[in-house]
C-alpha positions in Angstrom: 47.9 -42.9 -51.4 49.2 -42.1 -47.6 49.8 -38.7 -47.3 53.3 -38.3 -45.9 52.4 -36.3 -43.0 49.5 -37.8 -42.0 48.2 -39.4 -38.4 49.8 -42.8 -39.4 53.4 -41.2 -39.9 53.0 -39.7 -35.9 54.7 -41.1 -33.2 52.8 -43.6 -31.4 53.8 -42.3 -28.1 56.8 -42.6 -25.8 57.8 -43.5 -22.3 60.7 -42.6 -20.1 64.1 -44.9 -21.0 67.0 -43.7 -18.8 65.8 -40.2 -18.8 64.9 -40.0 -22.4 62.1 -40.8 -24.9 61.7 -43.9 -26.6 59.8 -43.1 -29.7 57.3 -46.0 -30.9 57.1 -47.3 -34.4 55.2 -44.6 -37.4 58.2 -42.1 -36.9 59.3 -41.1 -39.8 63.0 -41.6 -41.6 63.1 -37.6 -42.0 62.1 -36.5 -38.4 64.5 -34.6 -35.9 65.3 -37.2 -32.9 64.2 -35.4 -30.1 67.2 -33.7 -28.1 68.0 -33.9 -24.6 66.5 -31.2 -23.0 67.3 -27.6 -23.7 66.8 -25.4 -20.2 68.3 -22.1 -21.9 65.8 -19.1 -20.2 64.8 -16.4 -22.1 67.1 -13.0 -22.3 65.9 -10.3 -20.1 66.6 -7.0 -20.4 65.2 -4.5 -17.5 65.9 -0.8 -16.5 65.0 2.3 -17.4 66.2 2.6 -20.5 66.0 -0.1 -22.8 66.9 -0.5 -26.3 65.3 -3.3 -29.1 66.6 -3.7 -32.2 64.0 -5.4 -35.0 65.9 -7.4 -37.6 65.7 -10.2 -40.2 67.3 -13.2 -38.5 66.7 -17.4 -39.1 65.8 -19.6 -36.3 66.7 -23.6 -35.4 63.0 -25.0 -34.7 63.5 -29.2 -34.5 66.9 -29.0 -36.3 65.7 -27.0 -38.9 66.7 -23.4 -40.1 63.6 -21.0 -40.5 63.0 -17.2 -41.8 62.1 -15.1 -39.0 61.9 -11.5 -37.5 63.7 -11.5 -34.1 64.2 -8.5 -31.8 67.4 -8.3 -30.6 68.6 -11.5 -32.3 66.2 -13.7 -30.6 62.6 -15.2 -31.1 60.8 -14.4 -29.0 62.3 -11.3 -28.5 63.6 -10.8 -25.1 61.9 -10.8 -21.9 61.1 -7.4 -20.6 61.2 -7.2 -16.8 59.8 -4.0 -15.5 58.4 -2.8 -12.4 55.2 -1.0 -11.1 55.3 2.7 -10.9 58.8 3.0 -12.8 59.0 5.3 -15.8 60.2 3.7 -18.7 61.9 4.6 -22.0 62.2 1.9 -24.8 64.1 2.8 -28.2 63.1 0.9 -30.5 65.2 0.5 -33.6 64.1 -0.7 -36.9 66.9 -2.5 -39.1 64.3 -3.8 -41.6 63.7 -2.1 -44.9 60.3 -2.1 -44.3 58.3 0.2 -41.7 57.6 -1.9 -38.2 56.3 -1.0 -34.7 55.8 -2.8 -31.2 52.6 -2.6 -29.4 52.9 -3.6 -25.6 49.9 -5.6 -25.5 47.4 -4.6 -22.3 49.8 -2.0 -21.3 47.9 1.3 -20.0 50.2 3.5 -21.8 49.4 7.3 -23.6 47.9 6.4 -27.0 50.8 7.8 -29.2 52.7 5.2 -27.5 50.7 2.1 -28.0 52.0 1.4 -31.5 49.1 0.5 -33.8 50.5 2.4 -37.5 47.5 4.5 -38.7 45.7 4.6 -35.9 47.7 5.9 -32.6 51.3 6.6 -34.4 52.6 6.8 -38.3 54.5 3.5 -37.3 58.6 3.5 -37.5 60.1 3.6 -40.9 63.0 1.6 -42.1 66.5 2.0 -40.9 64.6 4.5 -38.1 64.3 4.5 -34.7 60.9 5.5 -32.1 61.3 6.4 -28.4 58.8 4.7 -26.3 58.1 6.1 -23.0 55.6 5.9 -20.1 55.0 5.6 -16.9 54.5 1.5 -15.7 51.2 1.7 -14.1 50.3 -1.8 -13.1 52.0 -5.4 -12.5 51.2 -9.0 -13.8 52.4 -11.1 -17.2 51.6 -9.4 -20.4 53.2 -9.4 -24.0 54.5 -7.1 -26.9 54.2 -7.6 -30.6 54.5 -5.9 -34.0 51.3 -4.6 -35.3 52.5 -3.9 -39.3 51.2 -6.4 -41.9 51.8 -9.7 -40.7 55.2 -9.4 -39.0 53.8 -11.1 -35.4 53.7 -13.8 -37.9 57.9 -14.6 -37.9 58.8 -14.1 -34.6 58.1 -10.6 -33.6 57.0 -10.8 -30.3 57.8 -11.3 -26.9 56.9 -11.3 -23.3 56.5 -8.5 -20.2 57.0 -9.3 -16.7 56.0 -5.8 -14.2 56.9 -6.4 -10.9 54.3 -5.2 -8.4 55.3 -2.2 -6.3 54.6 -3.9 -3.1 54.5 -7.4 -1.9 53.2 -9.9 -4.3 50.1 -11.5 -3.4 51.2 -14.7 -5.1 53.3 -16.7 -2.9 55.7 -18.9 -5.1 59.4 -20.4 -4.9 60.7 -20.2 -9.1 58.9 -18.9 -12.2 59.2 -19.7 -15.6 57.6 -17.9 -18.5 56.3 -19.9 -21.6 55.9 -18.3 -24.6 53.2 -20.1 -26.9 53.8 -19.7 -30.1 53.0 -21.1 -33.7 55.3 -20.7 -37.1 55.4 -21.9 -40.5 58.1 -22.7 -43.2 55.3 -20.2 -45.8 55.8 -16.9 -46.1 52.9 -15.1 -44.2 51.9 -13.4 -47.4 51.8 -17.0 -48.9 49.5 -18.8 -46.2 47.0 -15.5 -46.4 47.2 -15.7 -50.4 46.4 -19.8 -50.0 43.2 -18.7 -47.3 42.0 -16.2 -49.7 42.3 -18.2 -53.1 41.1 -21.8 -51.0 40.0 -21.3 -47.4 40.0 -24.8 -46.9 43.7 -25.0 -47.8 45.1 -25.8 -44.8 41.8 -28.0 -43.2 43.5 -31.3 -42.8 40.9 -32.6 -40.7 38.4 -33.0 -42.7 35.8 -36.3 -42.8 36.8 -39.0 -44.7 34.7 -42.0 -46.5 36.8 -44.4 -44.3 35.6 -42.2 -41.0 32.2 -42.4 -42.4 32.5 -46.4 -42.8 33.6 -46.7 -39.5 31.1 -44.7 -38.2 33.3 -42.1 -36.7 32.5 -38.5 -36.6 29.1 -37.4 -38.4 26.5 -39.7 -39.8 26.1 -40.0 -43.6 22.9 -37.4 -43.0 24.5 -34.5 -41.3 27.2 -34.8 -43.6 24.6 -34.2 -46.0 22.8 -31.8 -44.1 26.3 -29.7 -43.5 27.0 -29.8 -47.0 23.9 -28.2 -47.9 25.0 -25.6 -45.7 28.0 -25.3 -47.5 29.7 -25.7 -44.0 32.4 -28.0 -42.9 32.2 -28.9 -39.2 35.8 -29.7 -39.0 36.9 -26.4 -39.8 37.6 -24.7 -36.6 40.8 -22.8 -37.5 42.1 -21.7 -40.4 45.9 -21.9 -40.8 46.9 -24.9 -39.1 49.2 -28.2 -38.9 51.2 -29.0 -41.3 51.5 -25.8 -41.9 52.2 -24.5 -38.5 54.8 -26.1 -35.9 53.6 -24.9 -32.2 56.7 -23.7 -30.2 57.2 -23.3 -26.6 59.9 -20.0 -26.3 60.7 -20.3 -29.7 61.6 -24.3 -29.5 59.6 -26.8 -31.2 58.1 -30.3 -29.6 61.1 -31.9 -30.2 63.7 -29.4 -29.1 62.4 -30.5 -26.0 62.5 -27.1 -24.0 62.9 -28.2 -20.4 61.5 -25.9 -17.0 63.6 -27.0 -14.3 62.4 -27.2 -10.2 63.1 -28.6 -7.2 60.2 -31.3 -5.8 58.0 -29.2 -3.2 58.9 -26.3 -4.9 55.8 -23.9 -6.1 56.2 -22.9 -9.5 54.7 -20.1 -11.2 54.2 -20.4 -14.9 53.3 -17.2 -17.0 51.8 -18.8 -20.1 51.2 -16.3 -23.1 49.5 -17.0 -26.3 51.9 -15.4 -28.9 50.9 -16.7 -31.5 49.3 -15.5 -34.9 46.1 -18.1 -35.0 46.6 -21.2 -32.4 43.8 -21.8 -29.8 45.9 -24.4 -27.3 44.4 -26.1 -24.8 47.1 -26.1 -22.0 47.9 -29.0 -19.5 50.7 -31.1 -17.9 49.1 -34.7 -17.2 50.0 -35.6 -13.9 49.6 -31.9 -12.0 47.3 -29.8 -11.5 47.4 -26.3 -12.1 46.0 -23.4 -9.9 45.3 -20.8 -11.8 46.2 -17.1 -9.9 45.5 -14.4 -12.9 44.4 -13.9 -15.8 45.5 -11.3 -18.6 48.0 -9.8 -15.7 45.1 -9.4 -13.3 45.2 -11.5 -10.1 42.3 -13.5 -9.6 40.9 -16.0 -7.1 42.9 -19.0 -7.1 40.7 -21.8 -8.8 42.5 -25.3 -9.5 42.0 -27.1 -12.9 43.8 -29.2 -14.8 43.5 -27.9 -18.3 42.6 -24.3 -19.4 42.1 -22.9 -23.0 43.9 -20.0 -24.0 43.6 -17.9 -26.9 45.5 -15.8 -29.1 46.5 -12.9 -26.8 45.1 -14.3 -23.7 47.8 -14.6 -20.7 47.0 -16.9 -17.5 49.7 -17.6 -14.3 49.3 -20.8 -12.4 50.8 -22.3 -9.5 51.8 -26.2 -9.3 54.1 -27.4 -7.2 55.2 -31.4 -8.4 56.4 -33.3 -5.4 57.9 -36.0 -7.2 61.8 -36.2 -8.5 60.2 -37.0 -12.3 59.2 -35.0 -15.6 56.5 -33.6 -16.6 55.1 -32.7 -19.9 53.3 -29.9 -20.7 51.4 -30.0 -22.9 50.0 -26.9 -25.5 47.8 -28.8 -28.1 46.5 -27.1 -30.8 42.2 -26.4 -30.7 41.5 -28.7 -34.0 44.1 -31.3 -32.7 46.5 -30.6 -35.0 49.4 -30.4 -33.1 50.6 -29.5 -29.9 53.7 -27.4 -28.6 55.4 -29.6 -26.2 57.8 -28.3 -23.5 58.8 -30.8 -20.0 58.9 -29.7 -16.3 61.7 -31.8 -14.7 64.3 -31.6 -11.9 66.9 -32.1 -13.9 68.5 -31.2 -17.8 67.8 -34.2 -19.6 64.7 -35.8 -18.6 61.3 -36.3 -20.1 58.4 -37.7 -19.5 55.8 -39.2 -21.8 54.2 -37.2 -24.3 50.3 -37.8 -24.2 48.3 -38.7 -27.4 46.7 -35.8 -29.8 42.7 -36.4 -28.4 40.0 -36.7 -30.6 39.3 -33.3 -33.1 36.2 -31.3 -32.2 33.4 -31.9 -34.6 30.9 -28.2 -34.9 27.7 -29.2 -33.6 24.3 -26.9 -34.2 25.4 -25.2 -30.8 28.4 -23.8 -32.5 26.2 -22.3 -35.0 24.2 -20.9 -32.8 21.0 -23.1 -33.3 21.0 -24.9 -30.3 18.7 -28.2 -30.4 17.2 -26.8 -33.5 17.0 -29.9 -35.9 18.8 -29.9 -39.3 15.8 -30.5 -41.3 14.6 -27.7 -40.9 17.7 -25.6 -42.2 17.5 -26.9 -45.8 16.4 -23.1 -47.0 19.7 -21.8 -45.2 21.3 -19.2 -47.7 25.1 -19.1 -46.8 26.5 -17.1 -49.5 29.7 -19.1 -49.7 31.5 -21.0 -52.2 31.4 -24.7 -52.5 33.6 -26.6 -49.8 37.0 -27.2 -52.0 39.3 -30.7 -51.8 42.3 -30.3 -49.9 45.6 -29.4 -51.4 48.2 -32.0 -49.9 51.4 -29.8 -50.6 52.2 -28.2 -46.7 55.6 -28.9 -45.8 56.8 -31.5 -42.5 55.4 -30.3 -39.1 57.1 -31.5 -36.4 54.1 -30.7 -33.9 51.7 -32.9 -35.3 54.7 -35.7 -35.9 54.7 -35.5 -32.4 51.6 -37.1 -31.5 50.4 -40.1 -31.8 47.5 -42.0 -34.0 45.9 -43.8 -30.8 44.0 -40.8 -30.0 42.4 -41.1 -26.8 38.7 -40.4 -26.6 37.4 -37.3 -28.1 35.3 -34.4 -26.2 32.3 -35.8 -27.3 29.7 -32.7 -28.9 27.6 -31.2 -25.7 23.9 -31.6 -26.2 22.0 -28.8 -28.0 19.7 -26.8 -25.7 16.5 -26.7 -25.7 15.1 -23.6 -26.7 11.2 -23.8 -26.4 11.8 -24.9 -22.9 13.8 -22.3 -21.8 11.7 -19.7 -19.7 11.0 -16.5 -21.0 12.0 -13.5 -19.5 12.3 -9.9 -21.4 11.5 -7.5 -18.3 15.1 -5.9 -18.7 14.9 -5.3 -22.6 14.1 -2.3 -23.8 11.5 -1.5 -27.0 14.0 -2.5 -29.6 15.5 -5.2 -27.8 18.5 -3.4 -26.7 19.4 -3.8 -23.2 18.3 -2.0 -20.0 21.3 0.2 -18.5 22.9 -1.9 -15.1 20.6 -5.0 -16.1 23.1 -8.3 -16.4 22.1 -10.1 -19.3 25.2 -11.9 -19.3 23.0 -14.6 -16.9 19.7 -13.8 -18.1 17.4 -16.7 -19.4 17.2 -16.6 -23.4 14.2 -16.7 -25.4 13.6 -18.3 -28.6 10.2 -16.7 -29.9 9.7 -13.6 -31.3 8.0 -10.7 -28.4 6.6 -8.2 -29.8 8.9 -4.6 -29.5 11.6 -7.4 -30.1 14.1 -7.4 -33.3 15.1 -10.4 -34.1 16.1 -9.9 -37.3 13.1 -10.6 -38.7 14.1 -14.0 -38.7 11.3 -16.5 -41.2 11.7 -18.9 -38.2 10.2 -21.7 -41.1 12.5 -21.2 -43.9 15.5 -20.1 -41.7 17.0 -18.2 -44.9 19.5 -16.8 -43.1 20.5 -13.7 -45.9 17.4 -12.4 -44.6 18.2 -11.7 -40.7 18.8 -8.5 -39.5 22.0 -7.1 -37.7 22.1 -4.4 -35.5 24.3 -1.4 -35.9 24.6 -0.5 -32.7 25.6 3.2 -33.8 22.8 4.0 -35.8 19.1 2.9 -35.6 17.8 -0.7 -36.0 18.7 -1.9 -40.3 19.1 -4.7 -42.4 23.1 -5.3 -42.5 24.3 -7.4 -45.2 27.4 -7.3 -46.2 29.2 -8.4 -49.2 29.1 -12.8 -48.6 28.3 -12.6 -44.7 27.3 -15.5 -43.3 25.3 -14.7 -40.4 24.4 -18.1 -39.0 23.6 -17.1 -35.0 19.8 -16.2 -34.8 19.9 -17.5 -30.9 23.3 -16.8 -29.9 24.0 -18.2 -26.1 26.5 -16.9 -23.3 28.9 -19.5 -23.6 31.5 -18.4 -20.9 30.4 -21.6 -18.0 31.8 -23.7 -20.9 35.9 -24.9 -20.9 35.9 -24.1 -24.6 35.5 -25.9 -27.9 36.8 -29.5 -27.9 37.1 -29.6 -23.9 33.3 -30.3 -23.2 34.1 -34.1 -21.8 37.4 -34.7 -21.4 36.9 -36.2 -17.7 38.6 -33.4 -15.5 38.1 -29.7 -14.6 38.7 -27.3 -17.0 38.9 -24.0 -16.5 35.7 -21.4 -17.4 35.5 -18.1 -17.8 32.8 -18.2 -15.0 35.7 -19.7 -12.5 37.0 -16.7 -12.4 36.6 -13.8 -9.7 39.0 -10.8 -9.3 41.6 -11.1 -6.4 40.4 -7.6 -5.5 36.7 -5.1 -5.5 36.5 -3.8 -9.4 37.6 0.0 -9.1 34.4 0.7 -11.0 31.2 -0.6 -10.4 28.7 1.7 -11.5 26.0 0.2 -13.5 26.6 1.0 -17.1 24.6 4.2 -18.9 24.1 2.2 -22.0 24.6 -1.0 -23.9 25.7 -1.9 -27.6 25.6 -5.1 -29.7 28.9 -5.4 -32.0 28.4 -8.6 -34.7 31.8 -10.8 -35.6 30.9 -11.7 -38.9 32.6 -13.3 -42.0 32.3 -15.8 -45.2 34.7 -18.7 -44.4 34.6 -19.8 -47.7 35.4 -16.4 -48.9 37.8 -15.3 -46.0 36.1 -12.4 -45.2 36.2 -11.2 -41.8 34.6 -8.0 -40.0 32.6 -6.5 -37.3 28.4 -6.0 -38.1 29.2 -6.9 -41.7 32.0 -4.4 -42.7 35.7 -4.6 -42.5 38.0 -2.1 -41.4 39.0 -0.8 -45.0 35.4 0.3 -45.8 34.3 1.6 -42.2 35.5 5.6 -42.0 33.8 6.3 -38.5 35.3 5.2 -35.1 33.4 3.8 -33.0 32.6 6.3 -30.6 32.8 6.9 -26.9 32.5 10.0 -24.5 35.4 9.9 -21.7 34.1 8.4 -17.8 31.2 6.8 -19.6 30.2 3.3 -18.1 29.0 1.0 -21.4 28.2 -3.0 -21.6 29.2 -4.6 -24.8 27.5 -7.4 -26.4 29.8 -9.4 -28.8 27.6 -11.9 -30.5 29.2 -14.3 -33.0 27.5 -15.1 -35.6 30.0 -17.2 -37.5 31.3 -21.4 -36.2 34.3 -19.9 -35.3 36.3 -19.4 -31.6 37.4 -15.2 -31.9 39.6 -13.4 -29.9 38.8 -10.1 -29.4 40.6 -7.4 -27.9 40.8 -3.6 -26.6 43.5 -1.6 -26.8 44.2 0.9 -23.5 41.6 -0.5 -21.8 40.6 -3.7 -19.3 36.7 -4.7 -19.2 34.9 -6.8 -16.5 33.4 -9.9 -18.2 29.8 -10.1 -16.9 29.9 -13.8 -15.3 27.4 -13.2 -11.8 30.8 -12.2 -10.0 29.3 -8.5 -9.3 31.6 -6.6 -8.3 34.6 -9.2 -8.5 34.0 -10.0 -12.1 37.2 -10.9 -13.6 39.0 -7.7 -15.6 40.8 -8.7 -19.4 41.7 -7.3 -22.1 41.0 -9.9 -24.9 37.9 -12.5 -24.4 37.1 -15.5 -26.7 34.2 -15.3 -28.5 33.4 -19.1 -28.8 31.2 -20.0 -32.1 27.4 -19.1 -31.9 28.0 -17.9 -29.0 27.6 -14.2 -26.7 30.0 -12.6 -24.7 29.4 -9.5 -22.5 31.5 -7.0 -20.5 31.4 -3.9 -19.1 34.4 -1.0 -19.2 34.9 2.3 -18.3 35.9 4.3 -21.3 38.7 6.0 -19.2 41.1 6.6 -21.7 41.2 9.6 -23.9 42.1 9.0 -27.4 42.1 6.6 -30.8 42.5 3.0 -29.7 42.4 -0.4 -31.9 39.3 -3.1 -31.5 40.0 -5.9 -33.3 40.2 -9.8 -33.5 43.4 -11.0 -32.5 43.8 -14.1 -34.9 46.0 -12.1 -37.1 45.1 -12.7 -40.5 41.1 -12.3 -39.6 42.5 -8.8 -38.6 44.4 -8.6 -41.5 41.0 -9.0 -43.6 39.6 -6.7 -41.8 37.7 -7.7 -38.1 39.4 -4.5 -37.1 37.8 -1.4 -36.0 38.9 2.0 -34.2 37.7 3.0 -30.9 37.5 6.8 -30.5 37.2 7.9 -26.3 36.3 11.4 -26.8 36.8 13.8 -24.0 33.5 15.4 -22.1 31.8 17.9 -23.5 32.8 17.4 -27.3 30.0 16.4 -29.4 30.0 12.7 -29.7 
């Protein structure tokens, strides 16, 4: 039987009628028409003193009325204009029954002001109030969220705009800030219950007989081959269409949230990822978007036409359409799912045609970190995970993957594995145990697939591949076996995947933005080579839902990691699980290690793409407890969470 909110219920497509869409055949009886444009900006509140008041509320998304958690009666909560070296005090007031908080997301502030419950404040009880205050020490597009339980989940969020102090190095005529966003009819508390009981639950992109018939997707072997593994390539994010609509400023594809401009005009757009697990690939078909900072710091301008962004990530671009038409941009979901949907126009009313979902990514051995490495030789693979269950059909309507249409256009094909035993060997900057040297870049160092001796690598059986066998280091202790409970560590040759636009966006036929594109506007303000380097492991069972760092979630680690104030450190993050992480640092920024020098690009949240390495550098600057943690929020929730301690000089570390 068809599934009611399948592909073949989507909208074929649509084209421009008299300003408005004409929706094909497929759309289905109980679907919102989509309205005429809705070019409402978002509240601001600015000043010194500013009050926020976090309340139960419902939300119209599509037509339809929705539990949420607004601040201020609005979702997202309202935009915060600020500007740089102002000082700032922020009452927050908590209407709800139960205890809440705001963190301001890549904010330099004290840490008894950066909100994380438990670790930098006891959080703000019900029916209480918290003054916020700090001096604004810095300027670009950043965001602010609850950080209790899952509340980020149903609405609370919302952007920040600081001003800079003096002129603006970005030249631009109007602005608009879009607010990315996912939500879901389920309770949060019910979608983490479904993940835990049935991880696949919400995996409606799974291979079919017919796909395999048509000879789409995998061949009747490496489904084989990826069953044995107990691993299903399609699953490249957990909660998902139909459970999830994907909003644009709290508006869903077919509230049709409109940007307005004037042809010629340039147009800044500060794009935030909001949401609670979405990966979106951003574009607007048509124009092309030059991308002038990233995470609030300004950054060469490089010109693409689609960039992914991940949960927590922030990017500004410029375009500037010439034409008196609509645009749509476009937010579509990583696994295809979906898409948040807003239109660029000159005028309330318009809209422009809204492009085709593309093909879903299909997990290659590169996203497991194997590179070329053949699947026959993985049959002893030990994954420690439950069977791959069916997939419960009971989701309710989602008006983001309605949207789309089934004449997907062609998919980013899967980019071809490496070649390991060709790649040239090179370990002159490791030291005995493998770590690496102090001020050596191994971001862009050559890998090696054999085994060195002095090396650790897990004393990997390189024949069997059992993988419950591989070592992980703890970066804090010496060199040991780390197996948690169920990890799945399946990343023996992880590669630095930051040249490549992100999963799903390997050949889509334009430029898409890397993280290697990117070089800082202006000189890092420190460029010392670091004193010492550390490897930190994302781990998790995906059929279990277990997620932490080097095998142990937050509730059984009692030790922060450590850090002495002024010290310079590089910091490996090496995935070792087929899924895209973000991670993020709280009170700090870190210079990605890309071959920039000393105009690497400064974030605060990087994504970690599957099987793959990530390095940066930072200056632990910042005295105090601070939160580490990935920022899809119910991997945090299970407990990919840690606490960063910055210790000041001359305490024992």
């Amino acid at each position: 039987m068809q599934h009611p909110y399948s592909r073949r219920q989507f909208i074929r497509g649509s084209a421009v009628v008299g300003g408005s869409l004409a929706l094909s055949s497929y759309f289905p009886a109980w679907a919102q028409p989509v309205s005429a444009g809705i070019t409402t900006p978002l509240p601001t509140v600015s000043g010194n003193d500013i009050t926020l008041r976090i309340a139960r509320q419902t939300m119209m998304i599509d037509g339809r009325s929705s539990p949420a958690i607004g601040i201020n009666g609005t979702v997202p909560a309202p935009l915060i204009r600020l500007r740089e070296g102002q000082n700032v005090r922020l009452n927050v007031v908590n209407d709800l029954a139960e205890d809440s908080s705001i963190h301001w997301h890549g904010l330099l502030v004290p840490p008894q002001f950066d909100g994380v419950p438990g670790v930098s404040f006891p959080g703000i009880k019900g029916r209480s109030s918290y003054l916020y205050e700090f001096p604004v020490r810095q300027n670009g597009t950043y965001w602010y969220h609850s950080h209790s339980g899952l509340q980020e989940q149903l609405g609370h969020y919302g952007p920040i705009v600081i001003d800079p102090a003096g002129e603006d190095p970005v030249k631009y005529d109007r602005e608009h800030v879009i607010v990315l966003s996912d939500h879901s009819q389920i309770s949060p508390e019910g979608i983490f219950r479904r993940m835990k009981v049935d991880p696949g639950h919400f995996n409606f992109q799974r291979q079919t007989l017919a796909g395999l018939l048509a000879g789409r997707d995998q061949t009747q072997k490496e489904r084989f081959d990826w069953g044995k593994m107990r691993m299903d390539p399609t699953d490249v994010s957990d909660a998902t269409g139909p459970a999830y609509t994907y909003l644009v400023n709290g508006h869903g594809p077919f509230d049709n949230w409109t940007a307005l401009f004037t042809p010629g005009q340039r147009v800044r757009l500060r794009v935030i990822n909001a949401s609670a697990m979405t990966t979106f690939n951003v574009r607007i078909p048509g124009l092309r978007l030059t991308i002038v900072q990233a995470d609030g710091q300004n950054v060469m301008p490089v010109e693409v036409e689609e960039f992914q962004i991940g949960v927590a990530e922030t990017y500004d671009a410029i375009v500037t359409p010439m034409e008196d038409k609509a645009f749509t941009l476009v937010g579509e979901a990583v696994d295809r799912s979906g898409m948040a949907r807003a239109t660029l126009a000159p005028r309330a009313g318009m809209a422009a045609e809204v492009p085709p979902l593309r093909k879903r990514p299909i997990a290659t051995m590169k996203d497991m970190g194997m590179g070329d490495m053949s699947m026959g030789g993985m049959q002893g693979m030990d994954m420690s995970g439950g069977a791959m269950r069916g997939v419960d059909l009971t989701a309710e309507k989602n008006p983001s993957a309605k949207l789309a249409s089934t004449a997907m256009a062609a998919g980013a094909a899967a980019m071809p594995g490496m070649d390991h035993g060709a790649m040239p060997m090179d370990h002159s900057g490791m030291t005995a145990d493998g770590g690496a040297m102090a001020g050596v870049d191994h971001g862009t160092m050559p890998a090696q697939s054999g085994s060195m001796p002095g090396m650790d690598h897990g004393s990997m059986d390189m024949g069997s591949m059992d993988m419950g066998s591989m070592k992980m280091r703890d970066f804090s202790k010496a060199p040991q076996v780390k197996k948690g409970p169920g990890v799945q560590t399946i990343s023996p040759m992880p590669m630095d995947r930051t040249g490549e636009p992100g999963q799903g966006l390997e050949d889509v036929g334009h430029k898409v933005l890397t993280y290697r594109d990117l070089m800082a506007l202006e000189r890092n303000p420190d460029v010392r080579a670091p004193s010492r380097s550390i490897d930190i492991h994302l781990t998790g069972n995906m059929e279990r839902f277990m997620w932490s760092f080097d095998g142990e979630k937050m509730s059984d680690v009692h030790e922060p990691i450590p850090f002495i104030e002024g010290e310079r450190v590089r910091v490996n993050l090496i995935n070792d699980s087929m899924m895209g992480h973000p991670i993020h640092i709280h009170g700090h920024f870190f210079e990605l290690v890309t071959g920039h020098g000393d105009r690497a690009p400064r974030k605060h949240t990087v994504i970690v793409q599957p099987g793959g390495k990530v390095t940066w550098d930072f200056t632990a600057d910042a005295v105090g407890d601070w939160a580490f943690h990935c920022h899809l929020l119910y991997h945090m929730h299970a407990g990919m969470m840690r606490v960063v301690s910055v210790r000041p000089k001359g305490e024992a570390a």
